[in-house]
Structure formats: C-alpha cells, structure tokens
C-alpha positions as CSV (number, residue, x, y, z in Angstrom):
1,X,-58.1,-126.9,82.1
2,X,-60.9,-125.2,80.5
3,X,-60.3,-121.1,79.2
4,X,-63.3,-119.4,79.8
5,X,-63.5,-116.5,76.5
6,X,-65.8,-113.8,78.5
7,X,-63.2,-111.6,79.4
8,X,-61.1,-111.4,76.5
9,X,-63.0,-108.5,75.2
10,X,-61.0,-106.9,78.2
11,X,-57.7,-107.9,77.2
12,X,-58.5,-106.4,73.6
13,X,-59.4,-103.1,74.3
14,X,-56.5,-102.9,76.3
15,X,-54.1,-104.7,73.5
16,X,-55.3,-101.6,70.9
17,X,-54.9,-99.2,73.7
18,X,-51.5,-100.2,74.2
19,X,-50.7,-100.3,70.6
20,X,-52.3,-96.8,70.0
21,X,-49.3,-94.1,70.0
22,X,-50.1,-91.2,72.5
23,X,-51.0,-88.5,70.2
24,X,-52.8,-85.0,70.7
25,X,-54.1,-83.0,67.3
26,X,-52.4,-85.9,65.0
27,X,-49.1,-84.8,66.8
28,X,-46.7,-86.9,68.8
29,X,-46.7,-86.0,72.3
30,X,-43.2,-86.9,73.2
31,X,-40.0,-85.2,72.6
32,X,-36.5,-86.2,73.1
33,X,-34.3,-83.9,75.1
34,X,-30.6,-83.9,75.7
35,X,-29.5,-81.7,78.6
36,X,-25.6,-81.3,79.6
37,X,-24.7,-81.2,83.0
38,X,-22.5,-78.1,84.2
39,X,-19.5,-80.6,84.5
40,X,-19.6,-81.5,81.0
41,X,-19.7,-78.4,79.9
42,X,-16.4,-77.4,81.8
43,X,-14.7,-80.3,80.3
44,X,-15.9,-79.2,77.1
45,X,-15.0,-75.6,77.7
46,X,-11.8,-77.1,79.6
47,X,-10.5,-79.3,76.0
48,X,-11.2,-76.1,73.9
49,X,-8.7,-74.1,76.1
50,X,-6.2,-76.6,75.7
51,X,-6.4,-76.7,72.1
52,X,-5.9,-73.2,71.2
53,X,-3.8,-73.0,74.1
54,X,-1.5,-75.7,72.6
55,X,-2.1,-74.3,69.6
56,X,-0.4,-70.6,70.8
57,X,2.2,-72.3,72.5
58,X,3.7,-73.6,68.9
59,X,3.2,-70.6,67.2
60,X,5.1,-68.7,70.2
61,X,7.7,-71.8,69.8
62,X,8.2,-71.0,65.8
63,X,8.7,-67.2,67.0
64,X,11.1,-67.8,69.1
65,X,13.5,-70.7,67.4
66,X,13.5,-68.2,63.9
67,X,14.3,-65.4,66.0
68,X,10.9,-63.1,65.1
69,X,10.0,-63.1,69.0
70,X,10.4,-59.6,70.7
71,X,10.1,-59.1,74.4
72,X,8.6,-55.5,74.9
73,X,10.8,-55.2,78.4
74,X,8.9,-51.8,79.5
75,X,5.4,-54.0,79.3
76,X,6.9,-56.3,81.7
77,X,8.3,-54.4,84.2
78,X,4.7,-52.9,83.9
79,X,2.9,-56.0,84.4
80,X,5.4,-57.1,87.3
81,X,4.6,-54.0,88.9
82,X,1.2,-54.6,88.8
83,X,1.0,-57.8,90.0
84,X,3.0,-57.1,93.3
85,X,1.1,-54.2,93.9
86,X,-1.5,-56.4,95.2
C-alpha cells in the first residue's frame, strides 16, 4: 500500500493548531471554577453546629458536675410561659 504525501500539509496545520493553547492578549482563556451545591453547604453549616454545639454541651457538663451551674427559675417560668402562649 502506497501513502500518498499531498495531504499531510492538512494534518500539520491542524497538529500546531491543536498544540497551540487558546490564548487572547498573551492570557489564558480558561479558568477553573469550584461551585458548592446548597446541600453541601448545609452539611457544612450542619458539622459546624455540631461542633460548637458539642462543644457547649461539655462546658455546660463541667458547670454542672463542680456545682457553678445556676438555674435562673424566674427566666424559665418566663420562657415556659411563652412558649405555651402560642
């Protein structure tokens, strides 16, 4: 089988094309982006309120086994009201 070598002038042009970067003013034209979808964000948002909520829950903990943890009773009775007024 004979190659005929008319047409690889066609084949070049498109070899440098290809091996060309896509520039515009000396300047990459591409970016990378990263964009977080609305669920990832809640879990994000979601492992951060466990955190310092865990975090609360030991420091109330300490509070109460040494004894420094005071109930303001007239605050509750307050809040309870509140919440069955609704």
């Amino acid at each position: 089988m004979k190659v005929n070598h008319i047409n690889l002038n066609a084949i070049n042009v498109y070899r440098t094309q290809a091996a060309k970067p896509n520039t515009a003013n000396g300047k990459a034209s591409f970016k990378d982006t990263l964009e977080i979808s609305t669920k990832a964000q809640q879990m994000q948002s979601t492992k951060t309120y466990a955190q310092h909520r865990s975090e609360k829950v030991a420091e109330l903990k300490q509070q109460v086994n040494s004894g420094e943890y005071k109930v303001d009773a007239k605050k509750v009775a307050e809040d309870m009201l509140n919440y069955y007024r609704l």
